[in-house]
N, CA, C and O atoms as a Tinker XYZ file with bonds, in Angstrom:
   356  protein
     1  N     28.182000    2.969000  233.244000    73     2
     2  CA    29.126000    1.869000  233.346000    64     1     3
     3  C     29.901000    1.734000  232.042000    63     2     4     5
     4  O     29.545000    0.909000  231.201000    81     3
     5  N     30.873000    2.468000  231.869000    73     3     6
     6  CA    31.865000    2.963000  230.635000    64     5     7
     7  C     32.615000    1.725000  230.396000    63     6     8     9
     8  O     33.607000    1.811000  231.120000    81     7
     9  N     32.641000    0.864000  229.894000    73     7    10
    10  CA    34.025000   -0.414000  229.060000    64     9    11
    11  C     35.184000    0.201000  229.615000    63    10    12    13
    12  O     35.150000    1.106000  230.449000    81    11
    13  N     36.390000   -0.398000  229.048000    73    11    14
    14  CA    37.986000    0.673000  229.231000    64    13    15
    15  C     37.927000    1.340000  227.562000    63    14    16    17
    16  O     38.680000    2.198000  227.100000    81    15
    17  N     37.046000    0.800000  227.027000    73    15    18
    18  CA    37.123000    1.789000  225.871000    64    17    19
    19  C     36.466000    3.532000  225.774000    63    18    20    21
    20  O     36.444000    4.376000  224.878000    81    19
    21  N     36.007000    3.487000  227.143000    73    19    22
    22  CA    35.028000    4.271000  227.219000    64    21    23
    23  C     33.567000    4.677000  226.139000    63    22    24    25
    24  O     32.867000    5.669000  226.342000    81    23
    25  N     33.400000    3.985000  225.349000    73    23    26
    26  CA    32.323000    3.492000  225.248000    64    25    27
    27  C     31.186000    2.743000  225.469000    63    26    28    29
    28  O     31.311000    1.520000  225.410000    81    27
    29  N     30.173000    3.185000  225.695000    73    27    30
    30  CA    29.202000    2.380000  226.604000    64    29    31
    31  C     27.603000    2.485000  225.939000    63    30    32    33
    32  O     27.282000    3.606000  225.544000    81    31
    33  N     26.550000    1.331000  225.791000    73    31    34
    34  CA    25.640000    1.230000  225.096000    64    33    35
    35  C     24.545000    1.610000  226.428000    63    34    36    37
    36  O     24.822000    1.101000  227.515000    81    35
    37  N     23.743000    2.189000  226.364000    73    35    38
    38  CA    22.731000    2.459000  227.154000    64    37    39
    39  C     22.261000    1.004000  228.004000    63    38    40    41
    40  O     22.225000   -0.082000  227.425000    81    39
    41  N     21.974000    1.146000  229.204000    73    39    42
    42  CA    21.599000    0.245000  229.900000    64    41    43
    43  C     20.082000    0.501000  229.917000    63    42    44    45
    44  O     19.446000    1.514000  230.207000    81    43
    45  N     19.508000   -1.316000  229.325000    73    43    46
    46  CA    18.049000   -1.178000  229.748000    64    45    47
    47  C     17.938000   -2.421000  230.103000    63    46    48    49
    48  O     18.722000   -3.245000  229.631000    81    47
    49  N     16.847000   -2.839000  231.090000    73    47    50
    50  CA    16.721000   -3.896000  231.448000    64    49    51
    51  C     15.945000   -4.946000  230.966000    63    50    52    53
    52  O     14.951000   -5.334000  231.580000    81    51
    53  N     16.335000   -5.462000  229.863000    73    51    54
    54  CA    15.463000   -6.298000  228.740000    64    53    55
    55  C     15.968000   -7.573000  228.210000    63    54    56    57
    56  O     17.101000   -7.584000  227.730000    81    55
    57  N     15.354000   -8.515000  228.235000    73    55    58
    58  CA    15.564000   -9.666000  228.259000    64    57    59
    59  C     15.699000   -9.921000  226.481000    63    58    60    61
    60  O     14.688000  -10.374000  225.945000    81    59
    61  N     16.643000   -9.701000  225.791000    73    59    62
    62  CA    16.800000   -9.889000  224.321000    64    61    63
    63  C     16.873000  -11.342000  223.727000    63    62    64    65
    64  O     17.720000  -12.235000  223.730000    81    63
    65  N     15.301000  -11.140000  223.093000    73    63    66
    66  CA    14.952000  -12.894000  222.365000    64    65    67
    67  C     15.128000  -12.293000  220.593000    63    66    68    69
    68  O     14.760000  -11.223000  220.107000    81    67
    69  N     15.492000  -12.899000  220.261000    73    67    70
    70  CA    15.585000  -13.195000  218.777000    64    69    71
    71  C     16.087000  -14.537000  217.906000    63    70    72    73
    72  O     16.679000  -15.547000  218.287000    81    71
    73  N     15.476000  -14.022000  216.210000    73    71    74
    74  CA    15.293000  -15.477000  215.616000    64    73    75
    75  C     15.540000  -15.011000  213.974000    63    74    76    77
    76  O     15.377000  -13.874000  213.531000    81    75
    77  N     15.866000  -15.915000  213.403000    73    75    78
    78  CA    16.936000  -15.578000  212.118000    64    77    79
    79  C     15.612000  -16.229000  210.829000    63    78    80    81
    80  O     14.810000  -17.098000  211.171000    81    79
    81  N     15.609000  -15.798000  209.802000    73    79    82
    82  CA    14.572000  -16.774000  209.248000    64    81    83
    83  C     15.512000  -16.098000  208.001000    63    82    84    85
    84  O     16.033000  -14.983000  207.976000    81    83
    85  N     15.543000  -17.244000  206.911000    73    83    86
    86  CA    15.831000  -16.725000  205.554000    64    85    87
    87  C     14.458000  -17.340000  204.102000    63    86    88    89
    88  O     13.521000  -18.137000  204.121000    81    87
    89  N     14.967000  -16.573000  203.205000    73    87    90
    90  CA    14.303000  -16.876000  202.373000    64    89    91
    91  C     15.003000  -17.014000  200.701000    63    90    92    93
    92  O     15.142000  -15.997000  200.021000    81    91
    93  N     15.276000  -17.953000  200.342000    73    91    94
    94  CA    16.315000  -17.686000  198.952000    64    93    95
    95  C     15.518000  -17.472000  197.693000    63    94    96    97
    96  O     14.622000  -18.218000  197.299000    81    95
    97  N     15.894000  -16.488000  197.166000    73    95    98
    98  CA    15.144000  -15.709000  195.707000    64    97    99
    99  C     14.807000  -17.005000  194.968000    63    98   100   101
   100  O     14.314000  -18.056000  195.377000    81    99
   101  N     15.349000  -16.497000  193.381000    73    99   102
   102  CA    15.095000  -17.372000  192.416000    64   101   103
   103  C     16.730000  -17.841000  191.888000    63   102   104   105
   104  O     16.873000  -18.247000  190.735000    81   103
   105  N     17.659000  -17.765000  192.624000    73   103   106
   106  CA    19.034000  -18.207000  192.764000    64   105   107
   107  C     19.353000  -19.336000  193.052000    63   106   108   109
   108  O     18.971000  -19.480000  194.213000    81   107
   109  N     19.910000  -20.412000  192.654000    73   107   110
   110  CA    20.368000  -21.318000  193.002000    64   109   111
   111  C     20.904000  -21.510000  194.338000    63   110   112   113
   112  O     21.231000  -22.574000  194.864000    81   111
   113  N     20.948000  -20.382000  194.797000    73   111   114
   114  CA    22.182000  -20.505000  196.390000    64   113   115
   115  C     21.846000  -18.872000  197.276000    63   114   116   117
   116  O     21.865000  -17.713000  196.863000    81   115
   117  N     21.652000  -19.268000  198.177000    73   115   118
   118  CA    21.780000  -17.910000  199.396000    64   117   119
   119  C     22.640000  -17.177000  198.926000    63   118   120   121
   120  O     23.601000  -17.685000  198.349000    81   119
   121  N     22.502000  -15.610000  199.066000    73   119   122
   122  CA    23.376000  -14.712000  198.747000    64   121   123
   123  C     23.687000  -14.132000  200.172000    63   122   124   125
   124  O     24.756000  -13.602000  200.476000    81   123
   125  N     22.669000  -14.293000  200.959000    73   123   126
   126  CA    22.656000  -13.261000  201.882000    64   125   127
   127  C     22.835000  -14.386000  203.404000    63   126   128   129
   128  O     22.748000  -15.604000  203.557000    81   127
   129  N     23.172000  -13.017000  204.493000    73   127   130
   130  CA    23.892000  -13.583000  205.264000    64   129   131
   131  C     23.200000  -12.743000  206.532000    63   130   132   133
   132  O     22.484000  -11.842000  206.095000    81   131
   133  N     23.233000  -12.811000  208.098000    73   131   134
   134  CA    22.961000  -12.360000  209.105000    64   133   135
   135  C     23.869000  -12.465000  210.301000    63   134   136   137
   136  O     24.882000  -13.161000  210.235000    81   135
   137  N     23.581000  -11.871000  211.279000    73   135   138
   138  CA    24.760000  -11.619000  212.329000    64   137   139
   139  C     23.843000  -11.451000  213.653000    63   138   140   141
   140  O     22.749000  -10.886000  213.644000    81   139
   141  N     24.256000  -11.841000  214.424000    73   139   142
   142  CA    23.387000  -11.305000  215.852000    64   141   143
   143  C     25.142000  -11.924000  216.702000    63   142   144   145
   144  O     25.845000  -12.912000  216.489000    81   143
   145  N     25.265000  -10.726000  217.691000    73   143   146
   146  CA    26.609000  -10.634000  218.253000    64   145   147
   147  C     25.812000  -10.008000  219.750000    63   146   148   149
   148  O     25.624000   -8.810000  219.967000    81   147
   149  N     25.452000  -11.046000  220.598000    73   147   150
   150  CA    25.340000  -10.431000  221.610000    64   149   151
   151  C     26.322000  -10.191000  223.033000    63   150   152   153
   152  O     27.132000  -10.943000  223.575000    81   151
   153  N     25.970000   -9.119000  223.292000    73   151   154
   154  CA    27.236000   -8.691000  224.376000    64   153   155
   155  C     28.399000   -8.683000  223.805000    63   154   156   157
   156  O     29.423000   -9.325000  224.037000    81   155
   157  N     28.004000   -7.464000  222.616000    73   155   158
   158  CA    29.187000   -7.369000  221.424000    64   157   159
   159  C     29.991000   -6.256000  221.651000    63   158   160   161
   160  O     30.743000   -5.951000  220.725000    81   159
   161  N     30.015000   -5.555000  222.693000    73   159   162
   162  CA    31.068000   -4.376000  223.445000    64   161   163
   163  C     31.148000   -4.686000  225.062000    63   162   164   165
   164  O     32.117000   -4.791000  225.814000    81   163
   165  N     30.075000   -4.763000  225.231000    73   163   166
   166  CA    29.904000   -5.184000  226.983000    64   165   167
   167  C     28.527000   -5.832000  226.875000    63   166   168   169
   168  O     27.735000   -5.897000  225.935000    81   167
   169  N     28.474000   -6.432000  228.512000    73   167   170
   170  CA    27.086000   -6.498000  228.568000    64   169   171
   171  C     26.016000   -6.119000  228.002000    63   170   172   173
   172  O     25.861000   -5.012000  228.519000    81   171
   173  N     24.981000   -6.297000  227.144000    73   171   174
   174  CA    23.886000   -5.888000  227.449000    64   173   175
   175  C     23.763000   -4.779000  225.836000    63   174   176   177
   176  O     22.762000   -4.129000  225.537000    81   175
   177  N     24.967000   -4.833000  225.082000    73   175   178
   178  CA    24.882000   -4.449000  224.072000    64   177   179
   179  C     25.234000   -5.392000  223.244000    63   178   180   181
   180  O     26.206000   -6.147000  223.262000    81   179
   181  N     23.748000   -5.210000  222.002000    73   179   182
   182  CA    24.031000   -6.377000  221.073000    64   181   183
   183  C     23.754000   -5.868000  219.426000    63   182   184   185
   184  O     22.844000   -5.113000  219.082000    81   183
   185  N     24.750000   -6.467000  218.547000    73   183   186
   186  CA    24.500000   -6.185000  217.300000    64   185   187
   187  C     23.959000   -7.197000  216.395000    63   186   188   189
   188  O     24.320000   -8.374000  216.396000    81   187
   189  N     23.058000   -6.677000  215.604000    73   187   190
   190  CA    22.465000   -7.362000  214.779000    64   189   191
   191  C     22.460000   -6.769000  213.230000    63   190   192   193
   192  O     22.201000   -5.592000  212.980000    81   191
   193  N     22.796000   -7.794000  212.198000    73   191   194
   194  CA    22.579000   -7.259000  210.782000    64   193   195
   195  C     21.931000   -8.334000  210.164000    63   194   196   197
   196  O     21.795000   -9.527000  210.436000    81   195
   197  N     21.533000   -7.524000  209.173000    73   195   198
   198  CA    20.981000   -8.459000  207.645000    64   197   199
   199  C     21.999000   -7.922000  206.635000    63   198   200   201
   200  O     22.378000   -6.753000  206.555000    81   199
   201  N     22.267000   -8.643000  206.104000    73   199   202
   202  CA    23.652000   -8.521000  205.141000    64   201   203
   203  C     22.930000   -8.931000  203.721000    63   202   204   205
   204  O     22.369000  -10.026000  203.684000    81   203
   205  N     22.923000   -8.199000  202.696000    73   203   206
   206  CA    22.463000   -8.223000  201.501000    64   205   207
   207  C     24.216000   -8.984000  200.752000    63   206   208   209
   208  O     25.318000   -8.604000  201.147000    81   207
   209  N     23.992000  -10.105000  199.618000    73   207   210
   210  CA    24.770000  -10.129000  199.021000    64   209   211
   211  C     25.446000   -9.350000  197.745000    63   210   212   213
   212  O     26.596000   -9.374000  197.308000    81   211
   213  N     24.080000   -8.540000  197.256000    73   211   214
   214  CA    24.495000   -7.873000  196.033000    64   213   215
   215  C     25.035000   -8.571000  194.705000    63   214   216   217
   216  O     25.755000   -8.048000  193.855000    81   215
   217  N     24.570000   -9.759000  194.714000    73   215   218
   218  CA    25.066000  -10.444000  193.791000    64   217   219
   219  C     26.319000  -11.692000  194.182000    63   218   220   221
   220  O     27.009000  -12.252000  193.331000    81   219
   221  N     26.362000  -11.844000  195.110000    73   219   222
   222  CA    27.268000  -13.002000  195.305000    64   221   223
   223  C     27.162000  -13.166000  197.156000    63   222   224   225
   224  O     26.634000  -12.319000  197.876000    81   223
   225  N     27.607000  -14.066000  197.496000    73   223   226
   226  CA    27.385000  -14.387000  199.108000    64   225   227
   227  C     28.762000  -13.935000  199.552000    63   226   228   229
   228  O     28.990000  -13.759000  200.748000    81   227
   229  N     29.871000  -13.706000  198.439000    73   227   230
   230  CA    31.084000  -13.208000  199.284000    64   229   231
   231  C     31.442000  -11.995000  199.964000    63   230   232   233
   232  O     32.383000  -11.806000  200.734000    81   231
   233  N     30.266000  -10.941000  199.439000    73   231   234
   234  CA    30.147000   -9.438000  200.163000    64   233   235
   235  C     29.313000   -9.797000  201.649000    63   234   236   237
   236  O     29.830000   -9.635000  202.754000    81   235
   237  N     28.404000  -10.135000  201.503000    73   235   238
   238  CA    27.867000  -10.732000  202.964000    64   237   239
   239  C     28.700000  -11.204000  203.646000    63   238   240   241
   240  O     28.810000  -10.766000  204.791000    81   239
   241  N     29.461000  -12.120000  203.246000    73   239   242
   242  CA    30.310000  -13.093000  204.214000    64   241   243
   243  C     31.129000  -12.200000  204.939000    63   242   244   245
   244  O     31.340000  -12.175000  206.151000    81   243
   245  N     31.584000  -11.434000  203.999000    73   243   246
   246  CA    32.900000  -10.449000  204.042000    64   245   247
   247  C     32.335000   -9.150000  205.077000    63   246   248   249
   248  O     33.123000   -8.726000  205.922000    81   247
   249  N     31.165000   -8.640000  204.988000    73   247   250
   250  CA    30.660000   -7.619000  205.804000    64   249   251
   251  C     30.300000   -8.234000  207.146000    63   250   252   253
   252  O     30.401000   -7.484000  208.116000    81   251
   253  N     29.869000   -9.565000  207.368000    73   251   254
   254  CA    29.901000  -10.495000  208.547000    64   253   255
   255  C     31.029000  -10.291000  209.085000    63   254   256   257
   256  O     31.237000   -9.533000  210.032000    81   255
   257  N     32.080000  -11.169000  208.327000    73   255   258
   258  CA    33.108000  -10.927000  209.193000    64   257   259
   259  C     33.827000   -9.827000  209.690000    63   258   260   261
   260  O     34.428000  -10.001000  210.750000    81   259
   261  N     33.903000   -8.510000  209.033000    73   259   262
   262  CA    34.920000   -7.242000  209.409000    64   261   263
   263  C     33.951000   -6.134000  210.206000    63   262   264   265
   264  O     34.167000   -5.396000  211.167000    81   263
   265  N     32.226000   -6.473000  208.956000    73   263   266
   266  CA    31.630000   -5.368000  210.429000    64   265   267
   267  C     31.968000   -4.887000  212.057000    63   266   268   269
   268  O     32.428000   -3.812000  212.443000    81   267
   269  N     31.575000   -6.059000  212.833000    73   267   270
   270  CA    31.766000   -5.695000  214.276000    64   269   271
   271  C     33.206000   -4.701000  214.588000    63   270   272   273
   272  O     33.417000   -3.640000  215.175000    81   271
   273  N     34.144000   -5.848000  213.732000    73   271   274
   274  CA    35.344000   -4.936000  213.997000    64   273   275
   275  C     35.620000   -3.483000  213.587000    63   274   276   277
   276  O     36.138000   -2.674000  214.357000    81   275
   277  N     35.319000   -3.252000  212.575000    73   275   278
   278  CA    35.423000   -1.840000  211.457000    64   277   279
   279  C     34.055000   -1.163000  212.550000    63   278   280   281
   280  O     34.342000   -0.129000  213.153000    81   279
   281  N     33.111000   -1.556000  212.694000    73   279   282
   282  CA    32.400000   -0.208000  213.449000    64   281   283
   283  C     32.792000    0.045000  215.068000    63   282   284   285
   284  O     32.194000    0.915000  215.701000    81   283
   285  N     33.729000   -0.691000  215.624000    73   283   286
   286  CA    34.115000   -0.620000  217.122000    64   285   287
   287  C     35.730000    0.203000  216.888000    63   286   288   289
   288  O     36.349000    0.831000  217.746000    81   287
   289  N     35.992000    0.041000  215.956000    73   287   290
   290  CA    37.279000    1.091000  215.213000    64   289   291
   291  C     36.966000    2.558000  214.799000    63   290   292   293
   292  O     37.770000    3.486000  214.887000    81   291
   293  N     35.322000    2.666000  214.203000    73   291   294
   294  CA    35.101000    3.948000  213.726000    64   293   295
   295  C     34.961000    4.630000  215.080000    63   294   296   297
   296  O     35.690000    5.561000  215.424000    81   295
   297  N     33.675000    3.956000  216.075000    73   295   298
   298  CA    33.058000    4.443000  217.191000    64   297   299
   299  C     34.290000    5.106000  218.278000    63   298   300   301
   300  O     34.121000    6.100000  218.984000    81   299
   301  N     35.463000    4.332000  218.207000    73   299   302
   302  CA    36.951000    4.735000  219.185000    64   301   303
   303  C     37.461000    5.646000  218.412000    63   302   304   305
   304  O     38.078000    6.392000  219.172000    81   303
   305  N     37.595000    6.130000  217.038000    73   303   306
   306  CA    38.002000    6.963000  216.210000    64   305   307
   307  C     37.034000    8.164000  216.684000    63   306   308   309
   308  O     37.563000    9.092000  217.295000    81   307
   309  N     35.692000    8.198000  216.444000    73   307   310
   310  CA    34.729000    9.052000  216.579000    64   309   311
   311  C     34.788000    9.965000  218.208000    63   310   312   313
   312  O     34.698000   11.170000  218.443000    81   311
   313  N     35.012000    8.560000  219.287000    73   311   314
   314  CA    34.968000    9.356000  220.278000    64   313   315
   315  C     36.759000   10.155000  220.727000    63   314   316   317
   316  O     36.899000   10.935000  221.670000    81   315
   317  N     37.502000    9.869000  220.131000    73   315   318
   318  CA    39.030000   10.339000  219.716000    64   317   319
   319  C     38.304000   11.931000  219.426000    63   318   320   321
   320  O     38.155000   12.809000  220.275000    81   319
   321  N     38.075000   11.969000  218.565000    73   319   322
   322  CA    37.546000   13.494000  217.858000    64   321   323
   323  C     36.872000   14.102000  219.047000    63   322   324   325
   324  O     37.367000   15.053000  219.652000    81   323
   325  N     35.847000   13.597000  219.345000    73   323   326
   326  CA    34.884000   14.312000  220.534000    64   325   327
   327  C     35.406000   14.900000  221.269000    63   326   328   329
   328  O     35.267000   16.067000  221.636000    81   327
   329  N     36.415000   13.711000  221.704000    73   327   330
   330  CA    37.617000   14.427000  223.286000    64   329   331
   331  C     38.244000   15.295000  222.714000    63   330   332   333
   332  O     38.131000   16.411000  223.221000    81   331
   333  N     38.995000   15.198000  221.666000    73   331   334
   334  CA    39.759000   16.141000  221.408000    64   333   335
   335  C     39.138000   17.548000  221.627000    63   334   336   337
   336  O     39.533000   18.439000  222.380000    81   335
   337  N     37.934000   17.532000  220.681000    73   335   338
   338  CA    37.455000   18.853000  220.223000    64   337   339
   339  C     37.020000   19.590000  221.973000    63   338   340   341
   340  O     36.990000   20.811000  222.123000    81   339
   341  N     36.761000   18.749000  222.982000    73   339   342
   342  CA    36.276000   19.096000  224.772000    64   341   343
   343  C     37.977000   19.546000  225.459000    63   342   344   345
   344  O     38.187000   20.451000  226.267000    81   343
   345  N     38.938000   18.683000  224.895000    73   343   346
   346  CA    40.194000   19.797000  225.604000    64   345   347
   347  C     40.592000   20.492000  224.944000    63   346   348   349
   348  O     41.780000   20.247000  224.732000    81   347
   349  N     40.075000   21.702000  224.200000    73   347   350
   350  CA    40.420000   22.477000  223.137000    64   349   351
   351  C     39.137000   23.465000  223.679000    63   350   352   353
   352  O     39.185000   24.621000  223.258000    81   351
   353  N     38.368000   23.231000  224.280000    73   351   354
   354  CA    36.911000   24.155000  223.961000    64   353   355
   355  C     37.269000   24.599000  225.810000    63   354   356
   356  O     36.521000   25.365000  226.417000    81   355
């Protein structure tokens, strides 16, 4: 069951529970950040990160926000190549 992107996450039939817990160092303030994006291409595919700040909460924030997008850009880039290289072979 292919998207119109033709990308498609394996179908399994699983009821996806999850739960976020943080813990802040010896920092005055959270650096770090998390993501859970479910039914983040289609159905039944879901992304999840832990986002390290590296020293400030604005790289987290910043990898929160552009991840989903920047890896659903590489994955359509990636399968671009694939096809190509199948009407050529």
């Amino acid at each position: 069951d292919d998207d119109e992107s033709g990308i498609s996450c394996a179908k399994v039939n699983l009821r996806v529970r999850y739960g976020v817990s943080e813990r802040q160092g010896l920092r005055p303030y959270m650096e770090d950040a998390n993501m859970a994006k479910r039914d983040w291409m289609e159905e039944g595919c879901h992304l999840f990160g832990v986002l390290d700040g590296h020293g400030g909460r604005r790289a987290a924030d910043y990898a929160k926000a552009e991840l989903p997008a920047t890896l659903l850009r590489r994955l359509l880039a990636q399968q671009e190549v694939s096809e190509s290289k199948q009407d050529t072979a």
